[in-house]
C-alpha positions in Angstrom: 66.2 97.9 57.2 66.5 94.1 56.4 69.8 93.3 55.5 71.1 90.5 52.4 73.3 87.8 53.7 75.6 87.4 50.7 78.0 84.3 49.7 81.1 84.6 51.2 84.3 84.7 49.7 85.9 81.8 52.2 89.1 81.7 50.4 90.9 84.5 48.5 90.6 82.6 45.1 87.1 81.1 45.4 84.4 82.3 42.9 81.4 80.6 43.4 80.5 77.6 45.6 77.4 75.4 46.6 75.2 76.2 49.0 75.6 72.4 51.6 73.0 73.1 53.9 71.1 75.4 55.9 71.3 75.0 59.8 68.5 77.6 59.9 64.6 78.0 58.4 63.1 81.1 57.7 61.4 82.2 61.4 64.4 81.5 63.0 66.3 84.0 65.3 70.1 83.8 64.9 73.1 85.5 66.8 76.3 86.8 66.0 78.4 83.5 65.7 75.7 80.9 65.3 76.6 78.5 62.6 74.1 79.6 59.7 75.1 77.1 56.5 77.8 74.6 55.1 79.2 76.3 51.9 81.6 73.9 49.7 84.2 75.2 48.0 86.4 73.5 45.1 88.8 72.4 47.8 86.9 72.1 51.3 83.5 72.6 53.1 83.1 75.2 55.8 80.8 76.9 58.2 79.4 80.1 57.9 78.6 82.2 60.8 76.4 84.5 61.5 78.1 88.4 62.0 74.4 90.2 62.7 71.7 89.4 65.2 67.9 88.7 63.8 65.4 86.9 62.3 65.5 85.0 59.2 63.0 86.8 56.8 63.6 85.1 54.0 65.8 82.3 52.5 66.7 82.4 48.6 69.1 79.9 48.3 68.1 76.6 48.4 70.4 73.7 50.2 72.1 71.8 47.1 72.4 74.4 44.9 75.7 74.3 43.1 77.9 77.5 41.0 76.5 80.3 43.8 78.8 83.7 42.9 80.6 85.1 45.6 78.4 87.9 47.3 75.4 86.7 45.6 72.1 86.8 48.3 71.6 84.0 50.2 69.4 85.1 52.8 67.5 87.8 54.0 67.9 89.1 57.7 65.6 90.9 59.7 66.4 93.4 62.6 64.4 94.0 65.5 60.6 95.5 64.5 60.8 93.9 61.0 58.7 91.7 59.3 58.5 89.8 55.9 56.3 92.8 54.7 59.6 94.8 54.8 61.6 92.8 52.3 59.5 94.3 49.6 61.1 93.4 46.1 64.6 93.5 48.1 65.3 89.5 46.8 64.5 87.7 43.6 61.5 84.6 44.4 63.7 82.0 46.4 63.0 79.1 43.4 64.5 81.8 40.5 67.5 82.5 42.8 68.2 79.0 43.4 68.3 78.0 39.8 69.7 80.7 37.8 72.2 81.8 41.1 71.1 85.4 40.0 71.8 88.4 42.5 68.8 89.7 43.8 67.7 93.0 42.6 66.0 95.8 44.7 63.1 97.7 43.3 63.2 101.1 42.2 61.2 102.0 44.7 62.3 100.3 48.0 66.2 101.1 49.4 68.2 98.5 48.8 69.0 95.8 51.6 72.8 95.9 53.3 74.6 93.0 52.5 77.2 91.2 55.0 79.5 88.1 54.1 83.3 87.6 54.1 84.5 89.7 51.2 81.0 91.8 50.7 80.1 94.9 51.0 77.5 97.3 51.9 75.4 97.4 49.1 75.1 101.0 47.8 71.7 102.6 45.8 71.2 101.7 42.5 70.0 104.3 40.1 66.6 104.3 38.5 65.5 101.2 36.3 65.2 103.5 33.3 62.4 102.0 30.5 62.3 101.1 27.1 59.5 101.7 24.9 57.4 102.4 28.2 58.6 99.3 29.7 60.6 98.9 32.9 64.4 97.9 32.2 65.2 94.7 34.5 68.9 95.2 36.1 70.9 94.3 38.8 72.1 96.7 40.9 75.6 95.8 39.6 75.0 96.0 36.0 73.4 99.8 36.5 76.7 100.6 38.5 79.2 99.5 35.6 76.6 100.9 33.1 77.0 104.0 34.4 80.8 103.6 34.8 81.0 102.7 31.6 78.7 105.4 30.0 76.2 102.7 28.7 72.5 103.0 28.1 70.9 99.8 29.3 68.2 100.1 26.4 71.0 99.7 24.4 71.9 96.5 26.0 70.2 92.8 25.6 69.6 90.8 28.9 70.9 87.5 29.6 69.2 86.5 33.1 66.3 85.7 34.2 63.3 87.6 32.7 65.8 89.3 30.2 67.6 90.9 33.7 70.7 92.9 32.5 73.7 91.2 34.7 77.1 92.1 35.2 78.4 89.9 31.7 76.3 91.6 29.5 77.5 95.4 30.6 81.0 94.4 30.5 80.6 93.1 27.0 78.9 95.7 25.7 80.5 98.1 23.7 78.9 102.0 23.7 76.2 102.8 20.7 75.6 99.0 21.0 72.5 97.9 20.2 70.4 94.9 21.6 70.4 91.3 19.2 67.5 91.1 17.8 65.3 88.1 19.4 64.7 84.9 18.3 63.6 81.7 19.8 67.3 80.2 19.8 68.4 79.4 23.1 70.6 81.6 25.3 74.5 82.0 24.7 76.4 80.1 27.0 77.7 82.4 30.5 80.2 84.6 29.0 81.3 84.6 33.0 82.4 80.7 32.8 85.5 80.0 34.8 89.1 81.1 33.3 89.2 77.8 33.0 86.6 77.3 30.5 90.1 77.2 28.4 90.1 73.5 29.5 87.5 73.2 26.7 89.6 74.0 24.0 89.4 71.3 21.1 86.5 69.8 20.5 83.2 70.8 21.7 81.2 68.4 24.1 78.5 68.3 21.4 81.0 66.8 19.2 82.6 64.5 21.5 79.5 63.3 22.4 78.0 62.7 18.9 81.3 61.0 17.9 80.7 58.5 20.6 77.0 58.1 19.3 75.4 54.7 19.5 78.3 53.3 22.5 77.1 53.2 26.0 78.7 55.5 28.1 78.0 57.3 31.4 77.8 61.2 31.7 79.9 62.6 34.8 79.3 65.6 36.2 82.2 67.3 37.0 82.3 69.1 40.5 83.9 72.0 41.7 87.9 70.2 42.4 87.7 68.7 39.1 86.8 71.7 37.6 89.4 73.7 39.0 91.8 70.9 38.6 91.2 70.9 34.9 91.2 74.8 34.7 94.3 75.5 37.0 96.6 72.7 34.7 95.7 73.7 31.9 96.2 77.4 32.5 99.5 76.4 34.1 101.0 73.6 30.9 100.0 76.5 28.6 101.1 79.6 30.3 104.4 78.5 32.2 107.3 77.9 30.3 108.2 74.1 32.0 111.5 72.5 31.6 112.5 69.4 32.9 115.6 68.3 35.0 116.1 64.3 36.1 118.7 62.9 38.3 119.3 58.9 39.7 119.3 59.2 43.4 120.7 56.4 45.2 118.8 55.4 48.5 120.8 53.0 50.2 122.3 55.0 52.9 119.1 56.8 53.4 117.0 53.4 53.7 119.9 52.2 56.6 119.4 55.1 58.4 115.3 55.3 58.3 115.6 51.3 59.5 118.0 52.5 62.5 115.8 55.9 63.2 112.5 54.1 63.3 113.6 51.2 65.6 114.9 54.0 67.8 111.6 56.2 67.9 109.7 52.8 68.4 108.8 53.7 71.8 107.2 57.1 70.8 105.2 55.6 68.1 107.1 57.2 65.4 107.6 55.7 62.2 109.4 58.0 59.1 108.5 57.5 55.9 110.6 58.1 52.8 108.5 60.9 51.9 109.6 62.8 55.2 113.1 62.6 53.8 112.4 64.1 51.0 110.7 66.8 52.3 113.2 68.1 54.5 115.6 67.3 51.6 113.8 69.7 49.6 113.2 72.4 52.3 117.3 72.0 52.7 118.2 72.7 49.7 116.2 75.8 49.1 118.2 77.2 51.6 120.8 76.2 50.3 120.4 77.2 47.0 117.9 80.6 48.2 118.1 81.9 44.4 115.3 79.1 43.7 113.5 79.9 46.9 111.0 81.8 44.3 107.6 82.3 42.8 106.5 84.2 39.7 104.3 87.1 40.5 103.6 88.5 37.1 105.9 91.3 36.8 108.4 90.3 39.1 109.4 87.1 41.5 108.9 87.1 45.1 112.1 85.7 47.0 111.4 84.1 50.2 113.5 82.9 53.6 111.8 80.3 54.7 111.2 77.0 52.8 107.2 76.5 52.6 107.0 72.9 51.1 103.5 72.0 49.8 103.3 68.4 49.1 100.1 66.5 47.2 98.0 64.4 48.3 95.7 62.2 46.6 92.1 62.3 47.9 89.0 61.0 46.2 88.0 63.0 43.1 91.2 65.4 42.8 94.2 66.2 45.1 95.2 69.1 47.9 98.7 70.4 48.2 99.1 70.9 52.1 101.8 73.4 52.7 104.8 72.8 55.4 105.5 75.9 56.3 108.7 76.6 58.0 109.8 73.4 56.5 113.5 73.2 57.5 113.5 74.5 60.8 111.6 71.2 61.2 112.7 67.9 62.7 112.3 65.0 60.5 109.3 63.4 63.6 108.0 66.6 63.6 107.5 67.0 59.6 106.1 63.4 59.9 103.9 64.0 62.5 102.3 67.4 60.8 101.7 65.3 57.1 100.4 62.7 58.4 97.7 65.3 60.4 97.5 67.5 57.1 96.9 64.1 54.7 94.2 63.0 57.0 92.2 65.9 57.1 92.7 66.7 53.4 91.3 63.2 52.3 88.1 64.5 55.2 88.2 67.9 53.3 88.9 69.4 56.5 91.9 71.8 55.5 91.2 75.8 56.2 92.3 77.4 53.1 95.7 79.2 54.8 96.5 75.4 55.0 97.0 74.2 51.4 97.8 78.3 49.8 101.2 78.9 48.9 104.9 77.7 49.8 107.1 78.4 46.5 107.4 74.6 45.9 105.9 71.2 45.6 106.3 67.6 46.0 104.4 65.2 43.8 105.4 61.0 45.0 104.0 58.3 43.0 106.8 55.9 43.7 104.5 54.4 46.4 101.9 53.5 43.0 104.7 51.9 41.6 105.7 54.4 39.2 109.0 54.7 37.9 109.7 58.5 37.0 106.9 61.2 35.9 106.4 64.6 34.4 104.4 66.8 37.3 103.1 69.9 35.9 104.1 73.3 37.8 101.4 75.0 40.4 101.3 78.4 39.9 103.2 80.4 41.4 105.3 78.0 42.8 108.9 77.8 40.4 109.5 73.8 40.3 107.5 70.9 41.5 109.4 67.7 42.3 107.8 64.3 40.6 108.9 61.3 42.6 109.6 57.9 41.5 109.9 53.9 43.4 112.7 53.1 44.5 113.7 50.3 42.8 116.7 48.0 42.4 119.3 48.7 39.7 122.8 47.6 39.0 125.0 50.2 40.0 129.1 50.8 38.7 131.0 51.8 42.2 133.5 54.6 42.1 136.2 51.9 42.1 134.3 50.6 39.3 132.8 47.6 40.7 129.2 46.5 39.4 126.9 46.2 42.7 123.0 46.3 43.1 121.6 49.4 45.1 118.3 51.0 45.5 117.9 53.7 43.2 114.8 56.6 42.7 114.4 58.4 39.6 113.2 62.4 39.9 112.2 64.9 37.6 112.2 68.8 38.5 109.9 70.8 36.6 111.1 74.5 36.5 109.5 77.6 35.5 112.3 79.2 33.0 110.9 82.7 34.0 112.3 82.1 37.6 114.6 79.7 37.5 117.3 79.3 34.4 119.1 75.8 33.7 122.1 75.9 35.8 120.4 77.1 39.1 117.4 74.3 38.8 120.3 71.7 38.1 122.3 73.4 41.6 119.0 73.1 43.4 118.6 69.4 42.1 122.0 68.6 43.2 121.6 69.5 46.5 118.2 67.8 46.9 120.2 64.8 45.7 123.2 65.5 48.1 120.9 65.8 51.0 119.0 62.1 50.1 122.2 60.3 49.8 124.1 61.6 52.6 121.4 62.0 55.4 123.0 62.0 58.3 123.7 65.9 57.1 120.3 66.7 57.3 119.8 66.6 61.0 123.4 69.0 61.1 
């Protein structure tokens, strides 16, 4: 039977994504591996390959279309002896599925089409459409599943897709005995399925913002899917992790002698460290060193880890990626180098695989090289702290034997999550981070 190519699921948090380009048509026979489309994520865009061998029956995505659910149908695939008369009703028409990023829906008549995809599922039979008033109830197979899960008539339930189709929002907000709004020629409620996110529109409402702006010239930006979940992830983060802040003076004068001498010695490999290196192995140090911070919230309890997995942002047009060093300090300072400089490069290309820039227990965030002095950065969940980095800059500094000198000095600021870590082990774990910059020969002990 023809079987539904569904959106995959290319990362573990990814909920939707937009549909690149096709490197097939409909007519075209495909094999298990051939590259069949480019999906963007919020983060990166990837291939998807075929898993089945066939034909392309039928294509109901178009290329360009953006907010396509995970396991939605993208294509239709025939096996050998099929044709397009076998589809039947299996898919919505290819222009309604592109817009409205509905499921298809199989008719009550026809056995539904398999489905394939990273994270799908064979698709199992839907019940009977059921009718109202004589008329055939429009539902996805999804809808009719949790209906029926749920105990919920779907006569009893108002449709918010396409053609009044019953989707998975309406059943889960429907309450039992419910009965359907009564219709008017308003326009449609807004997705109840928005992103979590969606929080990141708390306060005014663009309506207002816009009117209040009324009569100034402006320009409308669309956001896309990194800014979206940039705005959704930080502000679920600033209002759901209890921050606190921690800020130290570190003094980088023996670390800036040392760099000079390293780099004039590695000359000949075509090695040249950064500040930025230093402070990621200073980091990765120290959470061995201090292992009780080596943590990440996971709801009901923290995860403590062994190794030190260091992600570190990186600016790239339109948002940021926090590529992870895992393994962190068990690395040589050249070999950390080395690895960011390959993991910044292909973030800015959007090139990162998503086990690439997922997890490590904490962060780095470096403005210094903008010029900025000293920063708040605000906590990725699940990771416990986050590191904001300032310039170094030159500042009069009182010696031990009380002399006034001038030395190069960087301001940092640890944000904590309180759930994991408590005052006095975030200022132990900044100490040592501090310990490690100013005395660096240690590091490579």
């Amino acid at each position: 039977m023809p079987i539904e190519i569904l959106m995959p699921a290319l990362s573990p948090t990814m909920e939707e994504g937009t549909l690149a380009k096709w490197h097939v048509k409909e007519g075209d026979t495909v094999s298990s591996g051939d590259i069949m489309a480019e999906i963007e994520t919020d983060k990166a865009t990837m291939e998807f390959e075929a898993v089945d061998e066939g034909v392309i029956g039928k294509i109901l995505i178009d290329e360009g279309s953006e907010g396509v659910k995970v396991n939605t149908p993208i294509a239709v695939l025939l096996e050998d002896g099929e044709s397009a008369d076998d589809i039947g009703e299996v898919s919505a028409p290819k222009g309604e599925a592109s817009s409205n990023a509905a499921p298809a829906e199989a008719s009550d008549d026809t056995a539904p089409a398999k489905g394939y995809g990273k994270g799908a599922t064979d698709a199992t039979p839907a019940p009977a459409a059921g009718s109202k008033d004589g008329e055939r109830i429009f539902a996805s197979p999804l809808a009719r599943r949790i209906a029926a899960d749920k105990g919920l008539d779907l006569a009893d339930i108002s449709g918010s897709g396409p053609r009044g189709r019953i989707v998975k929002a309406d059943v889960e907000n429907a309450k039992p005995g419910a009965k359907p709004a009564a219709a008017s020629d308003s326009k449609p409620a807004a997705k109840t399925d928005a992103p979590a996110g969606a929080a990141m529109a708390a306060g005014p409402s663009t309506e207002t913002v816009i009117k209040t702006y009324e009569g100034r010239p402006f320009e409308e930006v669309k956001l896309d899917g990194m800014r979206k979940t940039i705005a959704a992830r930080l502000t679920e983060a600033k209002q759901s992790v209890p921050h606190f802040y921690l800020r130290r003076d570190i003094q980088l004068d023996a670390l800036m002698k040392f760099r000079s001498q390293l780099n004039k010695q590695l000359e000949a490999r075509e090695v040249k460290l950064s500040v930025n290196d230093f402070i990621i192995k200073a980091c990765a140090l120290a959470l061995q060193q201090v292992p009780e911070a080596n943590a990440v919230w996971a709801g009901d309890r923290t995860l403590k880890f062994e190794k030190s997995d260091v992600a570190v942002a990186v600016a790239i047009e339109g948002g940021l990626f926090t590529p992870v060093l895992k393994d962190a300090e068990m690395k040589s300072l050249s070999a950390l180098s080395a690895e960011m400089k390959d993991l910044a490069t292909r973030a800015r290309d959007r090139k990162l695989a998503p086990h690439e820039y997922q997890g490590g227990s904490f962060a780095i965030s470096n403005l210094g090289m903008f010029g900025i002095d000293n920063f708040d950065a605000i906590i990725n969940p699940p990771h416990a702290a986050i590191l904001a980095v300032g310039a170094g800059v030159k500042k009069p500094i009182v010696g031990a034997d009380g002399e006034l000198t001038v030395g190069i000095v960087m301001s940092v600021t640890l944000s904590v999550d309180h759930r994991v870590i408590d005052g006095a082990l975030g200022a132990n774990l900044l100490t040592a981070i501090k310990d490690n910059l100013e005395n660096p020969m240690t590091m490579l002990a």
